[in-house]
KOLMI-717487 format. One record per residue: residue in one letter; z, x, y of N, C-alpha, C in turn. Coordinates in pm, whole numbers, padded with zeros to 5 digits, always signed. Layout:
KOLMI-717487
aZXYZXYZXY ...
end
This chain:
KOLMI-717487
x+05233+08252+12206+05152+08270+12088+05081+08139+12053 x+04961+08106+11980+04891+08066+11953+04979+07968+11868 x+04959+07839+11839+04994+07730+11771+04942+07794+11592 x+04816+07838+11598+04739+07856+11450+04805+08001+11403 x+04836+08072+11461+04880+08199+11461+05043+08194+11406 x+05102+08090+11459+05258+08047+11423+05201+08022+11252 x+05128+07916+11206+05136+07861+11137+05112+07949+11054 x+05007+08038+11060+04948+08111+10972+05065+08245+10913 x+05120+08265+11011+05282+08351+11011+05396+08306+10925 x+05358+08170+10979+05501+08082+10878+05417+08058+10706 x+05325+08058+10708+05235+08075+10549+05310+08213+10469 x+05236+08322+10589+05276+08450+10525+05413+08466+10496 x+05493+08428+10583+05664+08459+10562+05667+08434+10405 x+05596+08333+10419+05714+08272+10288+05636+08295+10157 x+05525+08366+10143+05478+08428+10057+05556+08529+10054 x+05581+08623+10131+05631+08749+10123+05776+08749+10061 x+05816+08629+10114+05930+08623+10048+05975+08569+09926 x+05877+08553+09848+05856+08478+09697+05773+08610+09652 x+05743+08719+09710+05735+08872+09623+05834+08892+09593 x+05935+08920+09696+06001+09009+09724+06155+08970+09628 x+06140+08787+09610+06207+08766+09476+06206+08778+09351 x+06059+08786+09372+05988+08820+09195+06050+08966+09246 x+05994+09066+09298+06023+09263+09295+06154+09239+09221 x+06233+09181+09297+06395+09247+09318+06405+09161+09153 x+06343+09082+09080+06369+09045+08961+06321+09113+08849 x+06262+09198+08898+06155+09315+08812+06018+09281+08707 x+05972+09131+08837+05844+09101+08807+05762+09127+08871 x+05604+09124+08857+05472+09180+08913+05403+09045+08888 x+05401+08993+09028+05296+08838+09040+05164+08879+08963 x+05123+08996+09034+05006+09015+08993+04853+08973+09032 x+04857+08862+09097+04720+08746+09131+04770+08671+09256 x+04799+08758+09346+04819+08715+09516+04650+08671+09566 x+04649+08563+09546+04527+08514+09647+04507+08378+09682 x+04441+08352+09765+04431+08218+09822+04441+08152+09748 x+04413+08126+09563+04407+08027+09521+04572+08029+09499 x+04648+08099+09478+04774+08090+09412+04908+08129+09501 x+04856+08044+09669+04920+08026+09758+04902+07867+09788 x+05041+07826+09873+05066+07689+09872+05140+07685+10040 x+05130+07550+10079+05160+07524+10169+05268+07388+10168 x+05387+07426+10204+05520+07348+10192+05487+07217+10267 x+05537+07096+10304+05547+07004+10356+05573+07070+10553 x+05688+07101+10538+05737+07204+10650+05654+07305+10716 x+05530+07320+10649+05425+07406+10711+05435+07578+10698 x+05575+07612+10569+05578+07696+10522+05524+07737+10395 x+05506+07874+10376+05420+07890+10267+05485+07895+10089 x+05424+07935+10015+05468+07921+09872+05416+08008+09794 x+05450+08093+09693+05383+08161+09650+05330+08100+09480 x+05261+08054+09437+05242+07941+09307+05215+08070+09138 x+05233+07998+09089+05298+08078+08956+05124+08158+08911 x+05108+08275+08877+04981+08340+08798+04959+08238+08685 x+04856+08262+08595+04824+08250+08450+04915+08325+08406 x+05049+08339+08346+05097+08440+08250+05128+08439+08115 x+04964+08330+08071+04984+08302+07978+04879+08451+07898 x+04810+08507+08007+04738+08610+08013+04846+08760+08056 x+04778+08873+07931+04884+09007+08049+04879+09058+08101 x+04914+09096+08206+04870+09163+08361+04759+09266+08333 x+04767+09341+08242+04586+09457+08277+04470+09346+08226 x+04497+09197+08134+04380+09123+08128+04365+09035+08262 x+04445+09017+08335+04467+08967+08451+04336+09051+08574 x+04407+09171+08564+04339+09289+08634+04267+09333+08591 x+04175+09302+08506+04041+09320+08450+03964+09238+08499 x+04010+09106+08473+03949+09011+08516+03914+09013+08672 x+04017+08994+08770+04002+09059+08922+03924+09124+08954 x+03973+09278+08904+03809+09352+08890+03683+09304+08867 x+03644+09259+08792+03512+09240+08698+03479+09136+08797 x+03589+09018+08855+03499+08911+08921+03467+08966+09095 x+03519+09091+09127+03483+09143+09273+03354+09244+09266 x+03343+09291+09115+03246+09356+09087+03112+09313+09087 x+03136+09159+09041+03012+09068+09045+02982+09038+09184 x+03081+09017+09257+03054+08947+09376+02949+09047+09465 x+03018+09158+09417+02929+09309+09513+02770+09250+09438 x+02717+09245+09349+02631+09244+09283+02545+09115+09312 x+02599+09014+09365+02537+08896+09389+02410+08892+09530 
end
């Protein structure tokens, strides 16, 4: 396998596995995207905290509304 392909695998792992702690805690990240992913020293990944200073349907409004624009640009 590919050297970039490892890395990019070892990113995802460890996102998935910073869901799957929030799920089983009976939270909803909510805002999975490149900006609010991280990359460990170790070359593993991180999953980095939402705005929750905002509540998830203003969250997901927002999401919406900014992919809506993008179509529109």
């Amino acid at each position: 396998m590919c050297c970039w392909f490892q890395r990019r695998q070892k990113i995802a792992r460890g996102v998935v596995n910073g869901l799957n702690v929030l799920h089983q805690q009976g939270f909803v990240h909510g805002e999975v995207n490149p900006q609010n992913i991280g990359v460990k020293a170790d070359g593993s990944g991180v999953l980095l905290c939402p705005d929750f200073s905002r509540s998830l349907v203003s969250r997901f409004v927002l999401y919406i509304t900014s992919k809506i624009v993008v179509l529109f640009e």
